[in-house]
LUMVODO-512608 format. One record per residue (C-alpha): residue number from 1; x, y, z. Coordinates in pm, whole numbers. Layout:
<rs>
bafi; px; py; pz
NUM; X; Y; Z
...
</rs>
This chain:
<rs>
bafi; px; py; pz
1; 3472; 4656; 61
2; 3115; 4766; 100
3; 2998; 4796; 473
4; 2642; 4635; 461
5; 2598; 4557; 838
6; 2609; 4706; 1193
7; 2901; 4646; 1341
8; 2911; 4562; 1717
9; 3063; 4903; 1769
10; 2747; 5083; 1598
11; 2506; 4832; 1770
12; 2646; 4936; 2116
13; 2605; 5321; 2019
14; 2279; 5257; 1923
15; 2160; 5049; 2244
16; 2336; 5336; 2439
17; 2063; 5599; 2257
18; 1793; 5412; 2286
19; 1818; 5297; 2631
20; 1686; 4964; 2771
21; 1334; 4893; 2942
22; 1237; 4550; 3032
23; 915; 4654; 3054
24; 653; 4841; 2793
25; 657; 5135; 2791
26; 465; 5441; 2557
27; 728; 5617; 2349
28; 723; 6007; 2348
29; 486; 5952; 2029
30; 238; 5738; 2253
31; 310; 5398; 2101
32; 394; 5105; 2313
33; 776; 4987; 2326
34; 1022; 4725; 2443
35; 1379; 4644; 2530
36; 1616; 4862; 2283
37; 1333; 5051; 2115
38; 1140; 4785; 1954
39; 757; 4860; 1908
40; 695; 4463; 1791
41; 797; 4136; 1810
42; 985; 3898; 1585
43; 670; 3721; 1543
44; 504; 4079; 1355
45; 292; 4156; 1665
46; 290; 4458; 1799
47; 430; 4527; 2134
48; 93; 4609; 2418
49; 152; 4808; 2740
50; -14; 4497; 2893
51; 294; 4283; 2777
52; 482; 4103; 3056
53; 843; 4241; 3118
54; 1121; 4076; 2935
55; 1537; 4025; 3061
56; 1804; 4201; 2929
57; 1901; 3848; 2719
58; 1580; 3869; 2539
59; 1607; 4273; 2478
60; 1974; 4148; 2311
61; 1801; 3901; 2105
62; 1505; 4102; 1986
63; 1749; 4349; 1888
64; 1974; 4108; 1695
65; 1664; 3935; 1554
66; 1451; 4288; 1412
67; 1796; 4436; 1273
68; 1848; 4272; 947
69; 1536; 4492; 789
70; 1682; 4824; 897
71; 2028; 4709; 776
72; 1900; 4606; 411
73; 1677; 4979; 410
74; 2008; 5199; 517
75; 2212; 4952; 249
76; 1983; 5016; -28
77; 2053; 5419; 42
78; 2413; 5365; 70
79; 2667; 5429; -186
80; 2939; 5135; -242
81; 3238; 5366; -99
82; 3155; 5399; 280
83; 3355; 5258; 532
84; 3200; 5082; 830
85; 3159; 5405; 1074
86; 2952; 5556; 793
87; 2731; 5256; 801
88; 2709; 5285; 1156
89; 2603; 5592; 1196
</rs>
């Protein structure tokens, strides 16, 4: 069966890269970010420097909440044979 979604294991690994900030921050490319990496909001604005600070609940559900588009792009480059580390990765 075709692995189409992150699985909590790859989610974990990729929180653990990314690192958490409550509050915005400039990336090493200069553009504002939240929580697990997230440069906007589930809402399609983008995230300001002058943003208040958010709690590690609503870094989780950002996270949960922006994944689905990422999931469908690295799907649609997938072929139907990987297992669910390959996904993950």
């Amino acid at each position: 069966m075709k692995a189409t979604k992150l699985s909590q294991k790859g989610a974990e690994l990729i929180k653990r890269f990314e690192g958490l900030c409550l509050k915005p921050y400039a990336c090493p490319a200069g553009i504002p970010t939240i929580g697990y990496g997230n440069t906007y909001y589930p809402n399609g604005n983008k995230v300001k420097l002058t943003d208040a600070p958010i709690t590690k609940e609503v870094a989780d559900e950002l996270f949960k909440t922006l994944l689905p588009p990422f999931e469908k792009a690295v799907d649609s480059f997938c072929r139907d044979d990987i297992n669910q580390n390959q996904f993950d990765a």
